[in-house]
Each structure stands twice: as C-alpha cells, then as structure tokens.
ROTIBA-819894 format. One line per field, with one value per residue (C-alpha): residue in three letters; x, y, z; residue number from 1. Coordinates in steps of 0.2 Angstrom, whole numbers. Layout:
<atoms>
resn	c(ala,...)
x	c(X,...)
y	c(Y,...)
z	c(Z,...)
resi	c(NUM,...)
</atoms>
This chain:
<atoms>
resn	c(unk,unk,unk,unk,unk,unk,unk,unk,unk,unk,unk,unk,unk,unk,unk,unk,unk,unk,unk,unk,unk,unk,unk,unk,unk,unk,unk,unk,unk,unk,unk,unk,unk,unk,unk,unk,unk,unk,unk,unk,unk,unk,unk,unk,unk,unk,unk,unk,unk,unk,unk,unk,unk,unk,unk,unk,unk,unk,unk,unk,unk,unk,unk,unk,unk,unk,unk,unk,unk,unk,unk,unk,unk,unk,unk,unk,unk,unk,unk,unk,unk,unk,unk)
x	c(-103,-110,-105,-110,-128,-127,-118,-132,-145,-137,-135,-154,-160,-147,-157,-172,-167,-157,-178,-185,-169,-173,-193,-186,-176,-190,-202,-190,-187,-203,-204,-216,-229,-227,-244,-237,-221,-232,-243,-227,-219,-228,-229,-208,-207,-219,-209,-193,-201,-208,-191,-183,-194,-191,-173,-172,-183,-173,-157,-161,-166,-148,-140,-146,-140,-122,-125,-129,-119,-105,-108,-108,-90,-84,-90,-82,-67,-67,-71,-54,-43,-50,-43)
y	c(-319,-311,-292,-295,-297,-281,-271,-277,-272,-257,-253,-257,-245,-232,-236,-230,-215,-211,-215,-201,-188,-190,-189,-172,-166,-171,-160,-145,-146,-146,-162,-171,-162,-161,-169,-183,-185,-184,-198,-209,-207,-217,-233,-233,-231,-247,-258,-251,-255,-273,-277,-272,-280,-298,-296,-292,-304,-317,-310,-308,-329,-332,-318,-327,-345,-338,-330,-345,-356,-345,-342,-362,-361,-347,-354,-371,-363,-355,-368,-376,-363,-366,-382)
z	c(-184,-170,-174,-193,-186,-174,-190,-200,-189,-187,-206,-209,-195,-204,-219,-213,-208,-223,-232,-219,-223,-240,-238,-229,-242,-256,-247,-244,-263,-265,-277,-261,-251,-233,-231,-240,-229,-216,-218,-225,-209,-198,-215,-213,-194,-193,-205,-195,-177,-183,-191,-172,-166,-174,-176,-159,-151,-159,-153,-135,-136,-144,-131,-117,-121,-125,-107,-100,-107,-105,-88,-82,-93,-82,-65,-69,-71,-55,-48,-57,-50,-33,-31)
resi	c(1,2,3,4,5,6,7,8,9,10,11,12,13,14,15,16,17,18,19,20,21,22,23,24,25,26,27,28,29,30,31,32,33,34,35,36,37,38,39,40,41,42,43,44,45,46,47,48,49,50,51,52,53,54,55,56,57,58,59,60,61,62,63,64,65,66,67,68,69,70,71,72,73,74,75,76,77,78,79,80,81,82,83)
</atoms>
C-alpha cells in the first residue's frame, strides 16, 4: 500500500510536467502565445506545489509512526537476542 501512494504521488507530479511540456509544444506550434504559457506556469506549479505540499505532510505524519513503531519492534528484538 505504501509504494502505491509514492507511485501515485510520483505519476501526478509526472502529470504536471507532461501539462507544461505540452504548454511548451503548443506554443512552439504556435497554437498558444508565449505570453499565455508564461502566465499559466506559475497557475499549474501552485496547484502542483499545494498538492506536494498536502500529500506530503500527511505522509511524513504516517512515515514517522511506522518509524516509531517499527523502531520499539526492532529494539525489542535486540533486546530478545541479548538474553
């Protein structure tokens, strides 16, 4: 479960930049000024930073209770072999 939320966050991000390449191409076709372009970037970057932002936040809370929790199960096993 845990990769399918890193591949996710990784295809959306790919996403993003597959909008700009194509905002690129657009313009270098000549179908979108580059004025246009220009002031779209920064629209899509927001929305892409903001969902980072929330996807990540959230993550870094559930990373570090698996670290936690994982790190007590590690340490009561050493403590185990110890004996």
């Amino acid at each position: 479960m845990k990769a399918e939320i890193y591949n996710a966050l990784a295809a959306l991000n790919r996403g993003f930049e597959v909008v700009l390449e194509s905002l690129t191409i657009l313009q270098n076709e000549g179908v979108l000024t580059a004025d246009y372009v220009q002031d779209q970037t920064p629209f899509v970057e927001e929305l892409r930073a903001g969902l980072n932002h929330l996807i990540i936040e959230k993550l870094e809370t559930r990373e570090a209770k698996d670290w936690g929790h994982f790190g007590r199960m590690k340490q009561t096993i050493e403590a185990r072999m110890k004996e």
